[in-house]
N, C-alpha and C positions, 0 to 999 in steps of 0.2 A: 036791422043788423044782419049782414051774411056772412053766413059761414064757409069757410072753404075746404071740402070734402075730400082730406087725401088718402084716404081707405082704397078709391076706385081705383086710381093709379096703380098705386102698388101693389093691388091683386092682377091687375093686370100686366106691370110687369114681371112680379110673378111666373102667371101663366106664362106670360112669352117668352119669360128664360128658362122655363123649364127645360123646353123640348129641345133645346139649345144643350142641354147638359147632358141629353142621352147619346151612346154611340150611333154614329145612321145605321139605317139596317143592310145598309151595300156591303159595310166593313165585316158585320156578322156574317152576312153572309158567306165572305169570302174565309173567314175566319173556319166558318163548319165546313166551307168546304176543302179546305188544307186538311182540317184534320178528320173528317171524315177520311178523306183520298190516302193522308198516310196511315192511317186503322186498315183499312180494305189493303195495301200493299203490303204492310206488315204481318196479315191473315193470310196473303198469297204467300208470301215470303215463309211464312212455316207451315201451310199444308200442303204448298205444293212437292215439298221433298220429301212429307211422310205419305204422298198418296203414289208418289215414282217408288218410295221404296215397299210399297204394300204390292203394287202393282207387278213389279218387277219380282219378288217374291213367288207370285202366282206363273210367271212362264218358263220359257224354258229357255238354256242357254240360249239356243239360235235364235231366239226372238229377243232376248235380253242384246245381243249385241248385233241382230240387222236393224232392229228396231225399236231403240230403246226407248224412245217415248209414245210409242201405240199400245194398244190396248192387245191385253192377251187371247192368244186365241182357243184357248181351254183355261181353266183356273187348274190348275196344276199345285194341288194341295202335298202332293206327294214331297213335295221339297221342304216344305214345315216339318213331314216326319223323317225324313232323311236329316234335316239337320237335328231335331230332337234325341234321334237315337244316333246316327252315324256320328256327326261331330261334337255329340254328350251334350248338345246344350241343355236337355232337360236334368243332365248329373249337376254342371254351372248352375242354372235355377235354380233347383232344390239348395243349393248352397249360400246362392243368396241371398236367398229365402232365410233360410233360416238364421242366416249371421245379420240379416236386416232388422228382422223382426226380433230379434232380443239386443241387437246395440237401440234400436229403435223405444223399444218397452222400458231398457232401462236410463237412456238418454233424458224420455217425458220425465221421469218418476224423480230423477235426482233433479233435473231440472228445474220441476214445479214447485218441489218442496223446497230448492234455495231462494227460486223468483218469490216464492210467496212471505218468506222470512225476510226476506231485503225489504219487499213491499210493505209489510204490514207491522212487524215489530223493531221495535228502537233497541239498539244496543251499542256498548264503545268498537268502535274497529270497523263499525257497518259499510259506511263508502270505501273503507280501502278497500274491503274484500271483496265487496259487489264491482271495485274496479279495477279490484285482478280478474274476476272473472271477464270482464269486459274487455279488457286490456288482451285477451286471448283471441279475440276476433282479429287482431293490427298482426299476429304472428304466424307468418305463413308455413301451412306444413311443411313444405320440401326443406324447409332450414331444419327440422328436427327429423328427418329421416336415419341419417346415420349415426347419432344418440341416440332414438329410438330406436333403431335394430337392435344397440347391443345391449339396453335394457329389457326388451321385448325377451332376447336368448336368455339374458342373463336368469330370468327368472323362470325361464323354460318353455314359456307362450311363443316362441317363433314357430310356423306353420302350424298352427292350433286355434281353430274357430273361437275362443275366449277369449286370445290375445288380441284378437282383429277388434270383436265386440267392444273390448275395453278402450282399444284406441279411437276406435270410432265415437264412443262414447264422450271420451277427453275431446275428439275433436270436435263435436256439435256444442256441447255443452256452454261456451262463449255464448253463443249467438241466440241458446234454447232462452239460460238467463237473463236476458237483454231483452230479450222480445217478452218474456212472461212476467216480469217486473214492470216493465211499465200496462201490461196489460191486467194485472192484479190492482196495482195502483185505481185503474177505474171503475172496477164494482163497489158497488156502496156498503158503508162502513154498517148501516143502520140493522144489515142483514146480520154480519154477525155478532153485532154486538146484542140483538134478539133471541140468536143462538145460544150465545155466553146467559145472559140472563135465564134461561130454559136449561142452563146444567150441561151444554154440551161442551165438550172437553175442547182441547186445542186439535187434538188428532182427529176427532169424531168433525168438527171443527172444518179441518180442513178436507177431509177424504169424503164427507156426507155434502157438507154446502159449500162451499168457497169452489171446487174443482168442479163439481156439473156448470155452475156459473159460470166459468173459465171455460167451457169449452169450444165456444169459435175459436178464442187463441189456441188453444190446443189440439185443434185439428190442423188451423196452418201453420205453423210452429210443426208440428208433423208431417204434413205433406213436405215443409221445406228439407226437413231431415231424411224422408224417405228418399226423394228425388237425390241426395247428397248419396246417402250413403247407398242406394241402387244405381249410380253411374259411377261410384269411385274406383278407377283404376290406378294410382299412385300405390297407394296403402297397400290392398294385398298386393301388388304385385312387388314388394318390398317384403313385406310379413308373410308371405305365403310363398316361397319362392318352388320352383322347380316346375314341372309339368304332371304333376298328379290331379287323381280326380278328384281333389280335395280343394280346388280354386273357384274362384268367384267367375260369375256371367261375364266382367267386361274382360278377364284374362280371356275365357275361352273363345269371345269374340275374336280379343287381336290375334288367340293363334288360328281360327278359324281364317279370318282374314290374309294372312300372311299364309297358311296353306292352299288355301283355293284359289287364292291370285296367284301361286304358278299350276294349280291343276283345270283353271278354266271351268271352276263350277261354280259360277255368279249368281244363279236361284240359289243355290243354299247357303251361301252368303247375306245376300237378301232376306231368306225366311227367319236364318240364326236371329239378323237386325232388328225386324220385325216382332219377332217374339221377345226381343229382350224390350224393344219400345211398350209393348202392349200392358203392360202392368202400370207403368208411367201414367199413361192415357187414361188406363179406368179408373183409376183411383183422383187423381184430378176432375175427369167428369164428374163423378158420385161426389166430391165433395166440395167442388166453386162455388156453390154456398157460401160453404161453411169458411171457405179460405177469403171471400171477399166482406165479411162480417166481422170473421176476425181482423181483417188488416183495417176497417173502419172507425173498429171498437174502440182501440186504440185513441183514438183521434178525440171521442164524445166523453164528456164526463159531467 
């Protein structure tokens, strides 16, 4: 009696369908190299205008306009302090400075502690409110600029570092909630409910374990904030009006801009750009880390 063996066959088709099912490697290939080629054009695409405008910074007019794409023939640092002291931009700095770093301080703080309540505790009313707060991201500032002003007076915040911080505050806040709610959503429940059993309170709770744990979101979730609120020119220049040395870095920019482009002094224009870019820059270095971990996190659970 024989028997007929059909195991052989069909590992062997199998195998021969396999390699049938993978993409050829011509197609990857061309694949990595599309997008290799648009990475590499999109890295030109943004350092080549922050290294014309570093460059151009360091000359001097007559070279900025016989030769604006050559390389300088002295580093001519003296235009960084011309523009720091002559056209105040280290007065603009310092004001930025400090209306960033408390709309910033207090944006995480109310932030973290609404994303964390949406996330973690059950209550009546919970999605509507987490999608009012969301619902503020779809509403563009410039629609509330002229209601804003005359609440902003009305309560006497118009041209007053407080008023700016507070609105700055309402205006991140959308987007701080949104992003730290779903990123609270994915550390593990088992941590604090170990906490809870140990006698730690809700507050102890959240300021001791839950927030160190959160902090990749919390560093990009900030860096996004900082970037917002250290390029915003809409806002004060609405809340802060007039020409005093009470306005923010990108006012002093556009008057800077707007005076030197009829006095013909394009190094101090450039150094002004420059120094206002440079804070952008380090704080993004020091922390792409922490900004691609947190946009990750998000994602694993």
């Amino acid at each position: 009696m024989t028997t007929v063996d059909t195991g052989a066959p069909a590992a062997e088709a199998t195998r021969a369908a396999t390699p049938a099912d993978r993409p050829p490697r011509r197609e990857l290939g061309v694949a990595n190299v599309f997008s290799h080629g648009f990475l590499m054009l999109w890295a030109a695409m943004t350092v080549l205008p922050l290294a014309w405008m570093l460059l151009s910074s360091l000359k001097s007019n007559g070279e900025i306009i016989a030769e604006p794409w050559g390389l300088p023939e002295a580093l001519r640092f003296d235009n960084w302090a011309r523009a720091w002291s002559t056209a105040h931009i280290g007065r603009f700095f310092f004001n930025s400075l400090v209306v960033v770093s408390g709309s910033l301080s207090l944006t995480m703080l109310l932030g973290a502690t609404a994303a964390y309540v949406f996330a973690r505790y059950e209550f009546r009313g919970r999605q509507v409110v987490y999608y009012l707060f969301v619902g503020g991201m779809m509403f563009p500032v410039f629609l509330a600029l002229v209601p804003l002003f005359f609440v902003v007076r009305s309560v006497g915040l118009l041209g007053t570092w407080p008023g700016l911080i507070l609105v700055y505050t309402a205006y991140s806040l959308p987007f701080t909630v949104f992003f730290l709610t779903a990123f609270f959503r994915t550390l593990p429940t088992s941590v604090a409910e170990a906490a809870m059993i140990d006698g730690c309170g809700h507050f102890r709770l959240f300021f001791r374990v839950m927030l160190p744990m959160a902090r990749p979101g919390l560093i990009s979730v900030g860096i996004f904030n900082f970037l917002s609120h250290w390029n915003q020119f809409l806002l004060p220049q609405v809340l802060i009006p007039g020409d005093g040395q009470d306005r923010m870095l990108a006012q002093g920019l556009s008057s800077l801009a707007v005076s030197q482009g009829y006095a013909g002094d394009y190094a101090q224009l450039f150094a002004g750009l420059t120094i206002a870019v440079l804070p952008v820059l380090v704080v993004y270095v020091a922390f792409q880390r922490q900004v691609q971990s947190g946009l990750t996190a998000g994602q694993l659970k």
